[in-house]
C-alpha positions in Angstrom: -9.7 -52.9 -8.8 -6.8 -52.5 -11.4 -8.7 -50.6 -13.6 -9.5 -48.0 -10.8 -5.7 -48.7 -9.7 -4.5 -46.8 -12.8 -6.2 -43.8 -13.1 -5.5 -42.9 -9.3 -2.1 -43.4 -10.0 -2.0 -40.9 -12.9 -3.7 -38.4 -10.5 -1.6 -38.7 -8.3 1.7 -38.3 -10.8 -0.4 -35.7 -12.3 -0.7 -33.8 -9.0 3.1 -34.3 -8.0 4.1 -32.8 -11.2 1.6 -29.3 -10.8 2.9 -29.2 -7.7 6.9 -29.5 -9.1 5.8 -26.9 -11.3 4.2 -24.3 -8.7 7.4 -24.6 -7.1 9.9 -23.8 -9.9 8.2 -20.7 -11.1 10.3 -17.9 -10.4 9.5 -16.0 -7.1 9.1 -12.5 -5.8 8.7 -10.8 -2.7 7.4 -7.4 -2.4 7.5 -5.1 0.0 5.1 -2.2 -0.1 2.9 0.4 1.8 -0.4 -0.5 2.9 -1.8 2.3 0.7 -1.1 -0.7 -2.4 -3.2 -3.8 -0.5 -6.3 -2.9 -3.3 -4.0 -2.3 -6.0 -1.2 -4.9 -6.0 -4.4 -7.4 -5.2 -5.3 -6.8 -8.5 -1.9 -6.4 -10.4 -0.5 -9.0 -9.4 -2.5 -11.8 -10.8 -2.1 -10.4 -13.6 1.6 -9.7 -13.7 1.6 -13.7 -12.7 0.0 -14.7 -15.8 2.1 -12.1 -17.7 5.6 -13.0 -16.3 4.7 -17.0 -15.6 6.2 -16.0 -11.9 5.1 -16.0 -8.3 4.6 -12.7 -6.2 3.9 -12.3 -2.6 3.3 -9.1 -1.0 4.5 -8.1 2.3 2.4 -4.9 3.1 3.3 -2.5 6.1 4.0 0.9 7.3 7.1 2.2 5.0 9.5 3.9 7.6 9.1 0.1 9.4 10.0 -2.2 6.0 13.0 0.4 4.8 14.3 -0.2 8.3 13.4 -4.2 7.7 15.4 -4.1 4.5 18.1 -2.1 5.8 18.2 -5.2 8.6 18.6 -7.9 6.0 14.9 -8.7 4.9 14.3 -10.8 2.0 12.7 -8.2 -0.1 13.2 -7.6 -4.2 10.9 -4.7 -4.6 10.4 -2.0 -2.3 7.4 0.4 -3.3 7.3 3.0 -0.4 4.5 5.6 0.2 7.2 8.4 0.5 10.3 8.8 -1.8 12.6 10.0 0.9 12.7 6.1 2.3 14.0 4.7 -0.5 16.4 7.5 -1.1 17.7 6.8 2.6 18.3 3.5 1.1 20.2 4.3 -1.8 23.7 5.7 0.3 24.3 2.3 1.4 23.9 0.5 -1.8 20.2 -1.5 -1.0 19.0 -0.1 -3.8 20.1 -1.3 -7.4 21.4 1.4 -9.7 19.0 2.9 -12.3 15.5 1.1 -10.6 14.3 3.9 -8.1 11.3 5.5 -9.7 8.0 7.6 -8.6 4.9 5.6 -9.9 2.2 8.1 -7.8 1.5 10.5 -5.7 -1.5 9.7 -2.9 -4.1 11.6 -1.9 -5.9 11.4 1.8 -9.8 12.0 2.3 -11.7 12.3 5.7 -13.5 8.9 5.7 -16.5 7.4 7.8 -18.7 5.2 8.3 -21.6 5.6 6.4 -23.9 4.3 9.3 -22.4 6.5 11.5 -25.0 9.1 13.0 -22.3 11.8 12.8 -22.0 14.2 9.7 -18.2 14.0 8.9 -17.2 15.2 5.4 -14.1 17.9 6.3 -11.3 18.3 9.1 -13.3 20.9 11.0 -16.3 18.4 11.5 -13.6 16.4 13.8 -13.1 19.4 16.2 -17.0 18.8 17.1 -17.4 16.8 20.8 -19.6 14.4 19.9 -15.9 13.2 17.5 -14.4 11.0 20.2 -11.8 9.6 18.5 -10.0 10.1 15.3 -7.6 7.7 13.7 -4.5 8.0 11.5 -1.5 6.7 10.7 1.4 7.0 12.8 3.3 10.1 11.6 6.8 8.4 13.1 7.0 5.8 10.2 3.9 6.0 8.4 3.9 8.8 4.9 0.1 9.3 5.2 -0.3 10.1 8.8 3.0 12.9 8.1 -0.1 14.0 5.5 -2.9 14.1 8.4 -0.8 15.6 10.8 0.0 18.2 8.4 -3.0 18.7 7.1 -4.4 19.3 10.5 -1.8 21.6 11.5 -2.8 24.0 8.3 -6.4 24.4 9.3 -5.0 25.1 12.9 -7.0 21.7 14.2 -3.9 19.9 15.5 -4.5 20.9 19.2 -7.9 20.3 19.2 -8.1 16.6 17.5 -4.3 15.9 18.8 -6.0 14.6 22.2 -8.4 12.3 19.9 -5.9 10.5 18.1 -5.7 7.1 17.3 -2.5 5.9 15.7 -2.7 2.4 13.3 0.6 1.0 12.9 0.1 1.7 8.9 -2.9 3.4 7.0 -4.6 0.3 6.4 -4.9 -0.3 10.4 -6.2 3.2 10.7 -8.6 2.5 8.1 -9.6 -0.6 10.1 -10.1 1.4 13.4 -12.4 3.1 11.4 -14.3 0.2 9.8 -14.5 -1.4 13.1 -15.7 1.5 15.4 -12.9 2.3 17.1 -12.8 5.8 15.9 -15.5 7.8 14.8 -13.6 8.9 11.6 -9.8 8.6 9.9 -7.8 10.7 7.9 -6.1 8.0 5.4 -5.5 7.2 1.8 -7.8 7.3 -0.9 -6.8 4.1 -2.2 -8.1 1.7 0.8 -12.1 3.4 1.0 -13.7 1.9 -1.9 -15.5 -0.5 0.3 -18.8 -0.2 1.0 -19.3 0.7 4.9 -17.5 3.8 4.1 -18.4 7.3 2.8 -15.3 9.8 2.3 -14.2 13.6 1.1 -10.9 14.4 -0.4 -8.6 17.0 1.6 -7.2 19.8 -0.6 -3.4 18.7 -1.5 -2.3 21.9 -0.9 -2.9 21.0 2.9 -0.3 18.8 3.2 3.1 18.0 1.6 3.2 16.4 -1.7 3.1 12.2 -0.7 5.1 11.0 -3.5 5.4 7.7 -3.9 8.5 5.6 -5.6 9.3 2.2 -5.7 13.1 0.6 -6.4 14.4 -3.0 -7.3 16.5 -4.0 -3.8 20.3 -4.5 -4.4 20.2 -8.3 -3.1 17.7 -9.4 -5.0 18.0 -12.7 -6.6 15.8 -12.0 -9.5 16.6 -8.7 -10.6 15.2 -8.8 -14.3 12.1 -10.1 -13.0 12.2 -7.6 -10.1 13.0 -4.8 -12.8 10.1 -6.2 -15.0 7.1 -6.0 -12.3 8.5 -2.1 -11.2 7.6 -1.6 -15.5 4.3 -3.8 -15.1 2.9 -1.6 -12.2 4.3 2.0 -13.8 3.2 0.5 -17.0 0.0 0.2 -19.4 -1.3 -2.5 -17.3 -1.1 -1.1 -13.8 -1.6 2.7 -14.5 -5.3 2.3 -15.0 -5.6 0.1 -11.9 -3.6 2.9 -10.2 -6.0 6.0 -11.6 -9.1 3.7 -10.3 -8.2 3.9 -7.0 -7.1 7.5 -6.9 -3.8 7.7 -7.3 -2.5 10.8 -9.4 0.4 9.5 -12.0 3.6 10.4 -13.3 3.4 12.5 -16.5 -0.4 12.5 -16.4 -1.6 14.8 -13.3 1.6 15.6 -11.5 
């Protein structure tokens, strides 16, 4: 019984001290659009290994987590689906100086289930009855449902799918409404349809405003070198082709 005594002990010091460890890595919270679930879920294990920290990312509509931050929210990164929420930021110093920068620019696509006995591969195709219900993000908060809205309003749809309309709190919920068969199709970023359920076209750009996407360290941050470091990681060699994968048009490269 001694014998067994001693190794149990060991694992159990040995546990103790992992677990000591886990807990004094250096921590990060980030909050981003829902546009970045797909991506961040794969930069950010390796920006862990890299960096020899821990991330956890809060994702969201942007208008509602610029107004979260502006209340006080724990946040050291902040990448928004639209540029003009973290310049709102800047006027009253919640974001640090010299750390706002664009890392994309999205792109939306008419997406549906691939099961689904409609043909739905263009906005016009959502003006046909048998199109009950359409979702998108909610253009009061959300970048990428300003995009569908606009989009819609340039081919001269809006009235006619305006009654359909489904609003996700963020993109990713619209995509869900989708997924689940809510709505019979969604207007929503490019990033979030690589699954397999779903089949998608890409809307011409010129349809809609440019959706610019920027990113900034947040003034109360705790950690800002580390902050500074993952806004370089995701803008950098590793992220970029992460980024390009799931649509996203880049800085310097397709802009």
């Amino acid at each position: 019984m001694k014998r067994l005594a001693i190794p149990a002990v060991l694992a159990c010091l040995w546990l103790l001290s992992t677990g000591a460890a886990a807990r004094q890595l250096p921590q990060l919270t980030v909050f981003a659009a829902s546009d970045l679930g797909p991506a961040l879920q794969k930069i950010v294990p390796l920006f862990e290994g890299a960096a020899g920290a821990k991330v956890t990312v809060v994702l969201g509509s942007s208008g509602t987590m610029a107004q979260q931050i502006r209340n006080g929210a724990p946040a050291d990164v902040f990448f928004s689906a639209s540029d003009a929420f973290i310049d709102g930021l800047a006027p009253d110093g919640l974001v640090l100086a010299n750390t706002r920068v664009r890392y994309a620019r999205g792109r939306i696509v008419v997406a549906a289930l691939k099961t689904s006995p409609l043909r739905i591969a263009s906005l016009p195709d959502l003006a046909d009855p048998r199109v009950r219900r359409v979702a998108i993000a909610n253009p009061a908060h959300a970048p990428y449902g300003v995009a569908a809205r606009e989009a819609l309003e340039a081919m001269e749809l809006w009235s006619v799918v305006q009654p359909k309309l489904v609003f996700g709190e963020n993109v990713q919920q619209a995509v869900q409404f989708v997924r689940s068969g809510a709505a019979d199709a969604g207007i929503v970023a490019r990033s979030i349809v690589d699954t397999p359920d779903l089949s998608w076209t890409f809307l011409d750009a010129s349809l809609h405003a440019p959706i610019n996407q920027a990113a900034c360290v947040v003034t109360r941050t705790k950690q800002p070198g580390l902050a500074r470091s993952f806004l370089e990681f995701v803008n950098g060699v590793e992220g970029r082709p992460v980024m390009r994968q799931l649509g996203f048009l880049l800085p310097g490269e397709d802009f």
